[in-house]
CHARMM-style PDB file with segment names, atoms N, HN, CA, C and O in Angstrom:
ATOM      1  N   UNK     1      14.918 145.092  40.322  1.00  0.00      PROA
ATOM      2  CA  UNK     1      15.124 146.119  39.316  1.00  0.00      PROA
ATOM      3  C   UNK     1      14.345 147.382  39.689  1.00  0.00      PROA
ATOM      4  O   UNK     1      14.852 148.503  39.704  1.00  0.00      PROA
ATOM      5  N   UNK     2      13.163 147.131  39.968  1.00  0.00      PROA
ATOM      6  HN  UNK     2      12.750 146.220  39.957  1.00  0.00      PROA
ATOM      7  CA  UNK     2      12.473 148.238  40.698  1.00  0.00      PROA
ATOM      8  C   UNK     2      12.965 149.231  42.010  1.00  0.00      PROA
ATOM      9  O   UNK     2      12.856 150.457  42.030  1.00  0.00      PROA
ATOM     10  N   UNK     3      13.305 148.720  42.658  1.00  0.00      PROA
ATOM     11  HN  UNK     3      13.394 147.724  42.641  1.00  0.00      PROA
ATOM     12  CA  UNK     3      14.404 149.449  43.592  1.00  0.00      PROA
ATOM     13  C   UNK     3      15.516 149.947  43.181  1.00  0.00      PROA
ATOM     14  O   UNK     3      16.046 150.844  43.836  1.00  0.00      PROA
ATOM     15  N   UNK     4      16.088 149.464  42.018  1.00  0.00      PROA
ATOM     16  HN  UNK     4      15.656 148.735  41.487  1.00  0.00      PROA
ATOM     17  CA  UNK     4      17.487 150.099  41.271  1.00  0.00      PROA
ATOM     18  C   UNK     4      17.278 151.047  40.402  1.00  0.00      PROA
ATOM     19  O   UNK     4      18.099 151.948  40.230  1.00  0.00      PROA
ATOM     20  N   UNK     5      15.970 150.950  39.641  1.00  0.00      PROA
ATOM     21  HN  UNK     5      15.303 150.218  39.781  1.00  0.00      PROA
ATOM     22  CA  UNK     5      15.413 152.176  39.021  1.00  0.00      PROA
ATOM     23  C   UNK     5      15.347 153.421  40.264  1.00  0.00      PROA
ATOM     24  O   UNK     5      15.932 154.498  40.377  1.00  0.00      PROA
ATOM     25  N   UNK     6      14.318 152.688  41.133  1.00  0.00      PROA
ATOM     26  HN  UNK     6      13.842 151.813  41.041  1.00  0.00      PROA
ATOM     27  CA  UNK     6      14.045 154.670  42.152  1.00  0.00      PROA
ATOM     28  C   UNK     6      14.947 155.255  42.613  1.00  0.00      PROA
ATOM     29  O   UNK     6      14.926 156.477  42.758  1.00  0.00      PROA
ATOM     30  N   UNK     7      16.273 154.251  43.055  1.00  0.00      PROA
ATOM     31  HN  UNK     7      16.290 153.258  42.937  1.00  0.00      PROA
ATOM     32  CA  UNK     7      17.269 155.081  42.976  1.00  0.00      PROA
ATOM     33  C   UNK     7      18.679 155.067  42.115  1.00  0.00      PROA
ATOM     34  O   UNK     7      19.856 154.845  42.398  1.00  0.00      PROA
ATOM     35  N   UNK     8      17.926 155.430  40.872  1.00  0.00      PROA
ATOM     36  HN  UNK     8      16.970 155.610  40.642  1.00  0.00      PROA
ATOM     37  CA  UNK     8      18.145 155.601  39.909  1.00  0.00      PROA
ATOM     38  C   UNK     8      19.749 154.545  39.549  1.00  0.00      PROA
ATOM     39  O   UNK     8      20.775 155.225  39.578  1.00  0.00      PROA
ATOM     40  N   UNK     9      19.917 153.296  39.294  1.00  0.00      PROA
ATOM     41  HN  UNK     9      19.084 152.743  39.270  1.00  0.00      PROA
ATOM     42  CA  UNK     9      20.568 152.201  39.224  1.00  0.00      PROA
ATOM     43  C   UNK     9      21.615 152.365  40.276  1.00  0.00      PROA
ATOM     44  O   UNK     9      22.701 151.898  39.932  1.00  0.00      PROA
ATOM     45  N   UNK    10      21.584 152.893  41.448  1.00  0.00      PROA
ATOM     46  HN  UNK    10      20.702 153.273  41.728  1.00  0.00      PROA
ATOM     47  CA  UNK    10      22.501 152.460  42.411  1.00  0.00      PROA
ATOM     48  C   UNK    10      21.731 151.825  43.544  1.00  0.00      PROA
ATOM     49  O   UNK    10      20.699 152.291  44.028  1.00  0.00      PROA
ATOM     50  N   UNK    11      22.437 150.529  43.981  1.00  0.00      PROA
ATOM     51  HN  UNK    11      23.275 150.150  43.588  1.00  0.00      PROA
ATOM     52  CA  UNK    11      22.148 149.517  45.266  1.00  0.00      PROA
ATOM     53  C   UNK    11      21.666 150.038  46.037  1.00  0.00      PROA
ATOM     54  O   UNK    11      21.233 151.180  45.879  1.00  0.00      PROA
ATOM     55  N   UNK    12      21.560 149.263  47.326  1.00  0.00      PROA
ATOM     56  HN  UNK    12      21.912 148.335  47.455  1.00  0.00      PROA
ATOM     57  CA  UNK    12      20.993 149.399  48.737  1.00  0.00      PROA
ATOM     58  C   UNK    12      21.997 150.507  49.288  1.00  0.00      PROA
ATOM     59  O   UNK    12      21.736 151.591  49.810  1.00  0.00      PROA
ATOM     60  N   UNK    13      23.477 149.784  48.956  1.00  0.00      PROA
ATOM     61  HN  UNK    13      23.689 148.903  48.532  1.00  0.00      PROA
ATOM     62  CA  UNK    13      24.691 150.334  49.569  1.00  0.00      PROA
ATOM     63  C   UNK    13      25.208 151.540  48.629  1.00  0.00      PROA
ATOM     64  O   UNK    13      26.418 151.653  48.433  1.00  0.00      PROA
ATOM     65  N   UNK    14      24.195 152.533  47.988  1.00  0.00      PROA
ATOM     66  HN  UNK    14      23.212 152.441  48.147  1.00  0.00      PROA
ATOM     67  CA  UNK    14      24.475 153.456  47.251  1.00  0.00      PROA
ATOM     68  C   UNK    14      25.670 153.261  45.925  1.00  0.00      PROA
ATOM     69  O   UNK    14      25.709 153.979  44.926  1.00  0.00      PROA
ATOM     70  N   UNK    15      26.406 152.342  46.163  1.00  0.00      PROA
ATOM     71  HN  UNK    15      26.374 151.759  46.975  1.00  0.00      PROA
ATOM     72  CA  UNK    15      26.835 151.670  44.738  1.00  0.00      PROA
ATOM     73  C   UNK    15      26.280 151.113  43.058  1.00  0.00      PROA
ATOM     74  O   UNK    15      25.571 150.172  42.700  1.00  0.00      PROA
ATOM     75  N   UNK    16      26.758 151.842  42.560  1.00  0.00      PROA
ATOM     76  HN  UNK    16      27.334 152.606  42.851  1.00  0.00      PROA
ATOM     77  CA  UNK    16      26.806 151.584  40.668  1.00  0.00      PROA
ATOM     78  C   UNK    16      26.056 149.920  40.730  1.00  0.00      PROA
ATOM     79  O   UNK    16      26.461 148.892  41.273  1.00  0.00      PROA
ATOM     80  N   UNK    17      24.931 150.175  40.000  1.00  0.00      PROA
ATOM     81  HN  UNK    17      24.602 151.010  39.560  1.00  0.00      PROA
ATOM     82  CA  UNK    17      24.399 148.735  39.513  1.00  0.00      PROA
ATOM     83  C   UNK    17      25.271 148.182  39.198  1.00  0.00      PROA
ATOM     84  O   UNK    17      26.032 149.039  38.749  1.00  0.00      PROA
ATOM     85  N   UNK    18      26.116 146.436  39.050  1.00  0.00      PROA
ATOM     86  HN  UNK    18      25.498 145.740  39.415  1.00  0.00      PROA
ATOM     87  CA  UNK    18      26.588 146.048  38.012  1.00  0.00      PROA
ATOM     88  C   UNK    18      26.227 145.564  37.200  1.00  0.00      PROA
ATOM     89  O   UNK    18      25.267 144.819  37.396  1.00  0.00      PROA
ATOM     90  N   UNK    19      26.772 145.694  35.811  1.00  0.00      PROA
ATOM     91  HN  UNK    19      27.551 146.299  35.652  1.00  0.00      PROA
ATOM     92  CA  UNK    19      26.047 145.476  34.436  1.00  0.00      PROA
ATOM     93  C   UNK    19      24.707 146.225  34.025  1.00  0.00      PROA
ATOM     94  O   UNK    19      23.833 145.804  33.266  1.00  0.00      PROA
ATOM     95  N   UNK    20      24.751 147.401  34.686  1.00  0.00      PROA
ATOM     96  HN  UNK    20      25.460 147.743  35.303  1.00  0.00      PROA
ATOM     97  CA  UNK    20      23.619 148.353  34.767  1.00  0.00      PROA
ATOM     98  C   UNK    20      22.929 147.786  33.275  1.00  0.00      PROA
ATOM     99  O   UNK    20      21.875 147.155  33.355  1.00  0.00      PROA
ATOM    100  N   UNK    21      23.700 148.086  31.593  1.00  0.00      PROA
ATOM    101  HN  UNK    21      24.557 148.598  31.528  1.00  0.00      PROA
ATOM    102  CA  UNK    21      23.583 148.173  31.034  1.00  0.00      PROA
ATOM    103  C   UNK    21      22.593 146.775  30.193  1.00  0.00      PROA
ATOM    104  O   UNK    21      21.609 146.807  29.455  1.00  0.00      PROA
ATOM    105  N   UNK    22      23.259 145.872  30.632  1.00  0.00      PROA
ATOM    106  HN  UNK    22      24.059 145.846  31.231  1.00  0.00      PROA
ATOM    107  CA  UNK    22      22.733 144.522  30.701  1.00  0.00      PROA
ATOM    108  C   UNK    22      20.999 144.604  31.272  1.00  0.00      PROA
ATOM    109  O   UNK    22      19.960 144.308  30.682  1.00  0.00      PROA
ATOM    110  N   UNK    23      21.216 145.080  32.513  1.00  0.00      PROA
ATOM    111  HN  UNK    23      22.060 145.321  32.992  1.00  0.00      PROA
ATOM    112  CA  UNK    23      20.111 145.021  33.653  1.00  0.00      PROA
ATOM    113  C   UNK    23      18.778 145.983  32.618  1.00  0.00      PROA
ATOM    114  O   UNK    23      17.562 145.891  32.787  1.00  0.00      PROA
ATOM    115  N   UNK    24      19.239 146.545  31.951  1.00  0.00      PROA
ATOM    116  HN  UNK    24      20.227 146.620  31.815  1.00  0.00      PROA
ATOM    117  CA  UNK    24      18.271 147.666  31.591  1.00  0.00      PROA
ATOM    118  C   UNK    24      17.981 147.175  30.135  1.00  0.00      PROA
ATOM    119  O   UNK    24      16.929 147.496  29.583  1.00  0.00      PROA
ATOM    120  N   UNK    25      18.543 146.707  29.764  1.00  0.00      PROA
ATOM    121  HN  UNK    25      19.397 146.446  30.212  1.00  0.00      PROA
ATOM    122  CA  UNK    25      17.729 145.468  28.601  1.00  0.00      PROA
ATOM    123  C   UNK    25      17.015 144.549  29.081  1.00  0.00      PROA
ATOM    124  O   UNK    25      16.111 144.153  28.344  1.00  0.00      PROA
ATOM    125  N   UNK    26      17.111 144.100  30.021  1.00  0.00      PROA
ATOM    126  HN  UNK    26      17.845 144.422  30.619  1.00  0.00      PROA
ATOM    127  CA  UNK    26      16.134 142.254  30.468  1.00  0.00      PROA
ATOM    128  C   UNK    26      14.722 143.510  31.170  1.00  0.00      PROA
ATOM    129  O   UNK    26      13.514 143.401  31.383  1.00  0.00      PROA
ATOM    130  N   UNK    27      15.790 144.664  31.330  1.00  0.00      PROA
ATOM    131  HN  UNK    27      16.771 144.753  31.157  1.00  0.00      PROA
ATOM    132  CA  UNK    27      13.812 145.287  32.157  1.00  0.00      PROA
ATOM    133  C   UNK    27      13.034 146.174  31.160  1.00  0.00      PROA
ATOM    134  O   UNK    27      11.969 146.767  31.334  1.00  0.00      PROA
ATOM    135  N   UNK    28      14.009 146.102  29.826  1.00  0.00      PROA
ATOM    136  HN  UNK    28      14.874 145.620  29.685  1.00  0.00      PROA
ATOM    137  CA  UNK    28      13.222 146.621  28.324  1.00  0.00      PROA
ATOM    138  C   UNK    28      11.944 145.565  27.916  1.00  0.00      PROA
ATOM    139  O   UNK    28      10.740 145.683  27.689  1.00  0.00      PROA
ATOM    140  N   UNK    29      13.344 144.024  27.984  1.00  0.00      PROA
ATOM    141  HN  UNK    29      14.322 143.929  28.169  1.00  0.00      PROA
ATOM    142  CA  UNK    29      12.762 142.787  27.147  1.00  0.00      PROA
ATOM    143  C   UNK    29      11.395 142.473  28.114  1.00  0.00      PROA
ATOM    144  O   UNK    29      10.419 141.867  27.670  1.00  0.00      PROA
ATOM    145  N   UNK    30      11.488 142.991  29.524  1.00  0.00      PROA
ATOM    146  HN  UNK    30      12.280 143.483  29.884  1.00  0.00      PROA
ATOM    147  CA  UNK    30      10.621 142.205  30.168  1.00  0.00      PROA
ATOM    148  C   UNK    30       8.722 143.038  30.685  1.00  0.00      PROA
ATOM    149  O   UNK    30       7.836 142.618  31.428  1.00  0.00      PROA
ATOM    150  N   UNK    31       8.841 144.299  29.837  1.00  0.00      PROA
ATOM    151  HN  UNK    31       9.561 144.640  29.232  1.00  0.00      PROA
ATOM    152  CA  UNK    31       7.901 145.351  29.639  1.00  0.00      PROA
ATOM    153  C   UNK    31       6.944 144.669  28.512  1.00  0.00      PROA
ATOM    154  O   UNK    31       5.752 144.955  28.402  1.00  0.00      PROA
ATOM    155  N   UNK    32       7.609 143.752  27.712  1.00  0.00      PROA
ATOM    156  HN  UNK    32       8.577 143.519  27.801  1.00  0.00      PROA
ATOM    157  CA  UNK    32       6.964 143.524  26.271  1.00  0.00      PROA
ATOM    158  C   UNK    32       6.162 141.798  27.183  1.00  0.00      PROA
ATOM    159  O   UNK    32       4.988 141.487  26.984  1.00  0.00      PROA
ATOM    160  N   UNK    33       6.780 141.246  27.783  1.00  0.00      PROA
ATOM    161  HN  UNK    33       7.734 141.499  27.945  1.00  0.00      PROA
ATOM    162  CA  UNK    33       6.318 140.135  28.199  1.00  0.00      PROA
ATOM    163  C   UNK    33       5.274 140.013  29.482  1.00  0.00      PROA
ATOM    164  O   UNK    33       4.829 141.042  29.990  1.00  0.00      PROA
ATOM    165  N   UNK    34       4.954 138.867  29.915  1.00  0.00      PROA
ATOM    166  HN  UNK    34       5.315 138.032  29.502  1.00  0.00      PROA
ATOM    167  CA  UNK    34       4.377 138.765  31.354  1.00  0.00      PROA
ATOM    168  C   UNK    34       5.519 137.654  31.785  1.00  0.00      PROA
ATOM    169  O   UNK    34       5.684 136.481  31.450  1.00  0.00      PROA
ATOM    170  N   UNK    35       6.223 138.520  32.661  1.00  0.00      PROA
ATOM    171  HN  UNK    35       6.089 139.473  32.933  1.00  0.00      PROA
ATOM    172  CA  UNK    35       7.373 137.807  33.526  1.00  0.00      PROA
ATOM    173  C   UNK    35       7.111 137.522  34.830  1.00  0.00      PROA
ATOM    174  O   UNK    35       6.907 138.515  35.529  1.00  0.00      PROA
ATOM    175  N   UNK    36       7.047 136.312  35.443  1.00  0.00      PROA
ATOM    176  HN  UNK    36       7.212 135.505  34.875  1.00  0.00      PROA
ATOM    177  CA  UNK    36       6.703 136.354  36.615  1.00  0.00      PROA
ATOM    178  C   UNK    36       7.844 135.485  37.686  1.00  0.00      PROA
ATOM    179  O   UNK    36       7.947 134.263  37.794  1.00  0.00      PROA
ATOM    180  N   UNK    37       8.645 136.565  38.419  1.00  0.00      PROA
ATOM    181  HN  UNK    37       8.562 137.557  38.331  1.00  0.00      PROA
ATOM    182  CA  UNK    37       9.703 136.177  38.832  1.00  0.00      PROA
ATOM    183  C   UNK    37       9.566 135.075  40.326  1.00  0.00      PROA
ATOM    184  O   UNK    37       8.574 134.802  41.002  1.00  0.00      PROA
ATOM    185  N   UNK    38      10.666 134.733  40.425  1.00  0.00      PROA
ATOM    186  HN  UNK    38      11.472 134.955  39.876  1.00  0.00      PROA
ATOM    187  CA  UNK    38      10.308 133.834  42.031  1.00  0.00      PROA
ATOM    188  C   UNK    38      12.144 133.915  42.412  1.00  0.00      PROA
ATOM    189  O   UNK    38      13.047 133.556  41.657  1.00  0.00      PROA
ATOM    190  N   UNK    39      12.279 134.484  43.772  1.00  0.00      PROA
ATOM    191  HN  UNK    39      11.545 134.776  44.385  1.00  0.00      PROA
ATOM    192  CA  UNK    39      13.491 134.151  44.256  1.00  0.00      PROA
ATOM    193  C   UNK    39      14.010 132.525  44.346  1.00  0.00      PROA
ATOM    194  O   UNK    39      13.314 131.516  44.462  1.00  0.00      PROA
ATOM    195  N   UNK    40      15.489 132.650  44.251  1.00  0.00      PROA
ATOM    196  HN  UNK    40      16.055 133.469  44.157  1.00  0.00      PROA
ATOM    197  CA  UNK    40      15.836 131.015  44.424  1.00  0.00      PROA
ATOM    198  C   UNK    40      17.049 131.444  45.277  1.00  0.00      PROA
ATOM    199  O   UNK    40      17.742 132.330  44.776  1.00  0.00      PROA
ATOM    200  N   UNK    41      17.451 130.927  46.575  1.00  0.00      PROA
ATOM    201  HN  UNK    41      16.888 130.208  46.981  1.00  0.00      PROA
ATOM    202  CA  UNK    41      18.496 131.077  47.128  1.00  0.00      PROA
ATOM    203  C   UNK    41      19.930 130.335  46.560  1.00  0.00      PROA
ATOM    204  O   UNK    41      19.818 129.129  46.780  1.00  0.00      PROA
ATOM    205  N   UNK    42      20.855 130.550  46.096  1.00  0.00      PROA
ATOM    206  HN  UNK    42      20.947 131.530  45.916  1.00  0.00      PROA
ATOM    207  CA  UNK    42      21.651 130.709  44.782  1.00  0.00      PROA
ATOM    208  C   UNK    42      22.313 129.598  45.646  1.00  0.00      PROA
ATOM    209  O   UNK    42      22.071 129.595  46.853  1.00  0.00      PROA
ATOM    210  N   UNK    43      23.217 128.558  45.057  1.00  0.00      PROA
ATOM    211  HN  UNK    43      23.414 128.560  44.076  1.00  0.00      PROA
ATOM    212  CA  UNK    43      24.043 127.745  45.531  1.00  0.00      PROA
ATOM    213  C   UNK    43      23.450 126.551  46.520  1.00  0.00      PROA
ATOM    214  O   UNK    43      24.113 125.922  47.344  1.00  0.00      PROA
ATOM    215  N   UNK    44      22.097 126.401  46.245  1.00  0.00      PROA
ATOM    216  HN  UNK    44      21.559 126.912  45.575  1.00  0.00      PROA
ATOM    217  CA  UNK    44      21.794 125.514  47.615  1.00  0.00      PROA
ATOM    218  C   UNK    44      21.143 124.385  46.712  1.00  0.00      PROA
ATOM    219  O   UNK    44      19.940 124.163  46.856  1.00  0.00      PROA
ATOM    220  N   UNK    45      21.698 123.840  46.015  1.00  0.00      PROA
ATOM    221  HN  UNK    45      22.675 124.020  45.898  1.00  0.00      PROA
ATOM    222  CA  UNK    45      21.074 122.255  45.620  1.00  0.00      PROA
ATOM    223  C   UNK    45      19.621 122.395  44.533  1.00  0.00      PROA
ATOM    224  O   UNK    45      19.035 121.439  44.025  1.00  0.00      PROA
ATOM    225  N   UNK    46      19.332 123.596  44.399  1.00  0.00      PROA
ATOM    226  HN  UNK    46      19.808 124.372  44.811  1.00  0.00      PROA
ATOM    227  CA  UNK    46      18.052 123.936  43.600  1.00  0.00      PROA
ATOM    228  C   UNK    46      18.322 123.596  42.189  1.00  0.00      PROA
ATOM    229  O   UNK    46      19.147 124.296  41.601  1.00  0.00      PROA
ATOM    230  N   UNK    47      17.762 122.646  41.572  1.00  0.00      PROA
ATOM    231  HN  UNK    47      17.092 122.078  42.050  1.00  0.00      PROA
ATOM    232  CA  UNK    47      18.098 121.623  39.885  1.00  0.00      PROA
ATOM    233  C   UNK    47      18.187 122.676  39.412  1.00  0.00      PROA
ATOM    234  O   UNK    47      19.226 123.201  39.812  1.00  0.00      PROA
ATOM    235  N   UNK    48      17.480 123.495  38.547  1.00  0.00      PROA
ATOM    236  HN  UNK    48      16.636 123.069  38.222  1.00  0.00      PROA
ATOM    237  CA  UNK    48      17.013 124.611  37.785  1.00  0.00      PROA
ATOM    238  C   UNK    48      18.423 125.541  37.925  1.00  0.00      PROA
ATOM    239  O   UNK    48      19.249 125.694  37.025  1.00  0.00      PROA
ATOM    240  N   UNK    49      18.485 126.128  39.294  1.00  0.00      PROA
ATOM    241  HN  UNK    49      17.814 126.004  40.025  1.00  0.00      PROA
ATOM    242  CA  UNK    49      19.266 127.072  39.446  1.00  0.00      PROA
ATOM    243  C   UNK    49      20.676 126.513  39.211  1.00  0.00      PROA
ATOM    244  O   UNK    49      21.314 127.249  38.458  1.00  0.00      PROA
ATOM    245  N   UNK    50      21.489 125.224  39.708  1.00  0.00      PROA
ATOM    246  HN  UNK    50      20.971 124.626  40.320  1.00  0.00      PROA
ATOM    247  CA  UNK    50      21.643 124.910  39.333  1.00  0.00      PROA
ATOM    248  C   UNK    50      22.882 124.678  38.095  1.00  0.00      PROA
ATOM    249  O   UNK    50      24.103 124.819  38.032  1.00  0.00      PROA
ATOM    250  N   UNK    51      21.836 124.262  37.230  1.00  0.00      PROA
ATOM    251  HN  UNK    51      20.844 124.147  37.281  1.00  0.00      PROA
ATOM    252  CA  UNK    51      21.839 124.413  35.497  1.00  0.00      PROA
ATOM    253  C   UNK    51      22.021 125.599  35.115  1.00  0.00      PROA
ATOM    254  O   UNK    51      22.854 125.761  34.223  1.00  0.00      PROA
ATOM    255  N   UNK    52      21.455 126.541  35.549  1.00  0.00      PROA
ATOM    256  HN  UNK    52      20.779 126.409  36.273  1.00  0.00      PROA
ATOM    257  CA  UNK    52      21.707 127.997  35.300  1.00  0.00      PROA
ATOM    258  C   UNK    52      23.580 128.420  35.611  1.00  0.00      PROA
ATOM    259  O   UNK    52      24.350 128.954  34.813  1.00  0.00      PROA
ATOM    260  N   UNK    53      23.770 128.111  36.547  1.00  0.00      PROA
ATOM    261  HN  UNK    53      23.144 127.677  37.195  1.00  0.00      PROA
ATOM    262  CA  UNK    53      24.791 128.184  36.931  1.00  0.00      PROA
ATOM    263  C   UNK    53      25.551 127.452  36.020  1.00  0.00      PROA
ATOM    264  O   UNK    53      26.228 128.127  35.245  1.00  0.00      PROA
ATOM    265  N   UNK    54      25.607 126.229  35.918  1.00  0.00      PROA
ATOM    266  HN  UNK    54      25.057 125.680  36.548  1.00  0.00      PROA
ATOM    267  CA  UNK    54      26.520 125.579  34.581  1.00  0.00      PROA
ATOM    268  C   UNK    54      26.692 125.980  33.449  1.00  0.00      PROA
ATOM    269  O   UNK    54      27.719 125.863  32.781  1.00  0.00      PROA
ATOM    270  N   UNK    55      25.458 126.605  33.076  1.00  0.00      PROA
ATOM    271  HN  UNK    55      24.623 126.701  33.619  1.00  0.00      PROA
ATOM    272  CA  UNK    55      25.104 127.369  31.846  1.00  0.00      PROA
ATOM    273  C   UNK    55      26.103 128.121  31.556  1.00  0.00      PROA
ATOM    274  O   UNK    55      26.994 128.049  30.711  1.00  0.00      PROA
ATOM    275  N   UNK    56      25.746 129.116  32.657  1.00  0.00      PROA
ATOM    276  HN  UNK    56      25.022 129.175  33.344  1.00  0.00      PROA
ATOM    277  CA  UNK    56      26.534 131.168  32.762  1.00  0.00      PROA
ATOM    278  C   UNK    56      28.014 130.416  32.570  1.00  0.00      PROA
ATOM    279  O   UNK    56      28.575 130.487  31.476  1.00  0.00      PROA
ATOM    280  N   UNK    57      28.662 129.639  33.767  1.00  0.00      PROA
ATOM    281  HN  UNK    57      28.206 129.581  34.655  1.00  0.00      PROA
ATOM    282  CA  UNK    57      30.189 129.202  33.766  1.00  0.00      PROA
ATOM    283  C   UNK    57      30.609 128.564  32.512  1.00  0.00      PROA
ATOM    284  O   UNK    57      31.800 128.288  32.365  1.00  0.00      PROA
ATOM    285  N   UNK    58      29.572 128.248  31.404  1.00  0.00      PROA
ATOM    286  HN  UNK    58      28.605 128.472  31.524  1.00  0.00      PROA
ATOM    287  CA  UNK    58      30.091 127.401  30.448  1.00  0.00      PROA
ATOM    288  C   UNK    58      30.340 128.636  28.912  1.00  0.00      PROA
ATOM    289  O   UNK    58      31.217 128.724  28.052  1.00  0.00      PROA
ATOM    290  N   UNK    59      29.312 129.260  29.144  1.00  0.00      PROA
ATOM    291  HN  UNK    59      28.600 129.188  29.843  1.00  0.00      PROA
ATOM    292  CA  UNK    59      29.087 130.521  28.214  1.00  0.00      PROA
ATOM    293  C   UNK    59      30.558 131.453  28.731  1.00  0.00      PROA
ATOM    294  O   UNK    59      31.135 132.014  27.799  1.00  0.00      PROA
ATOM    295  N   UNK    60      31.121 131.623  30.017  1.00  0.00      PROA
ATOM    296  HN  UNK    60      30.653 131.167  30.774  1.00  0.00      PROA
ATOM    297  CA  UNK    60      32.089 132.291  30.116  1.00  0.00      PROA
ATOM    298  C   UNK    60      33.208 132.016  29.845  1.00  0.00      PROA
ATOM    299  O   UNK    60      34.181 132.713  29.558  1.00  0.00      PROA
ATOM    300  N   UNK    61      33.017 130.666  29.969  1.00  0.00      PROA
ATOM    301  HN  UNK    61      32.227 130.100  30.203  1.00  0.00      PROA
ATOM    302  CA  UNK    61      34.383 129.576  29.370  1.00  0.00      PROA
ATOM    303  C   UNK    61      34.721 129.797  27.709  1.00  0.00      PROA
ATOM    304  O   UNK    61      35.683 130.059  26.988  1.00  0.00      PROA
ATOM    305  N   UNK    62      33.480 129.551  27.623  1.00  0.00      PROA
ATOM    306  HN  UNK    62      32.698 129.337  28.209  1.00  0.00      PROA
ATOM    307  CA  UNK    62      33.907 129.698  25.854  1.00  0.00      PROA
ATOM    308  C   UNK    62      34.382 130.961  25.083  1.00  0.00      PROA
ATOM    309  O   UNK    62      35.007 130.934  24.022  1.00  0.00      PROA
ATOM    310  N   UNK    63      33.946 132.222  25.859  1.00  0.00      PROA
ATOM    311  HN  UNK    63      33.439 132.244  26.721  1.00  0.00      PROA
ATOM    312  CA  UNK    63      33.855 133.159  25.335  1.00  0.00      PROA
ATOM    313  C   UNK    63      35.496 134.115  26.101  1.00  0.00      PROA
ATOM    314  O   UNK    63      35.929 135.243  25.867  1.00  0.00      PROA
ATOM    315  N   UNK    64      36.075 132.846  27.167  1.00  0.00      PROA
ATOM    316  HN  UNK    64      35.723 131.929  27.357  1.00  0.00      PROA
ATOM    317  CA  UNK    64      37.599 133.265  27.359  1.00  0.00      PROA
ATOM    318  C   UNK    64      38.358 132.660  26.436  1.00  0.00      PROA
ATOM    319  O   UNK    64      39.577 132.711  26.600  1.00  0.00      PROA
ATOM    320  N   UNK    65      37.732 131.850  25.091  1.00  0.00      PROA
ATOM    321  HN  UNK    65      36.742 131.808  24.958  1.00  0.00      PROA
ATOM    322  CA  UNK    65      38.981 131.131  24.784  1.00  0.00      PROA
ATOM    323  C   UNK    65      39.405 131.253  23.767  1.00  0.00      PROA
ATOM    324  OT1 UNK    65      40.447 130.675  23.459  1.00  0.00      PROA
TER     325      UNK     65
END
């Protein structure tokens, strides 16, 4: 998020944040907290991540139907 702020919500590849709008609430919500992040390489067997993933696909499911 810090890199998408300095230049000012566009990527590496000079492209539009996606869900800029989204993105700029969790970095509102996360000013008020002590958040302490850790990368997870996405799709590789990690429990947690995961679940996360089942989560998001299940929340999108419901909210197509």
């Amino acid at each position: 998020i810090a890199n998408w702020k300095r230049r000012n919500w566009r990527t590496a590849g000079k492209q539009p944040v996606k869900n800029k709008d989204l993105w700029q609430e969790l970095d509102a919500l996360c000013q008020k907290h002590d958040v302490e992040w850790h990368w997870v390489k996405g799709h590789s067997g990690h429990r947690e991540n995961e679940i996360a993933d089942q989560l998001a696909n299940r929340g999108i499911d419901e909210l197509s139907r």
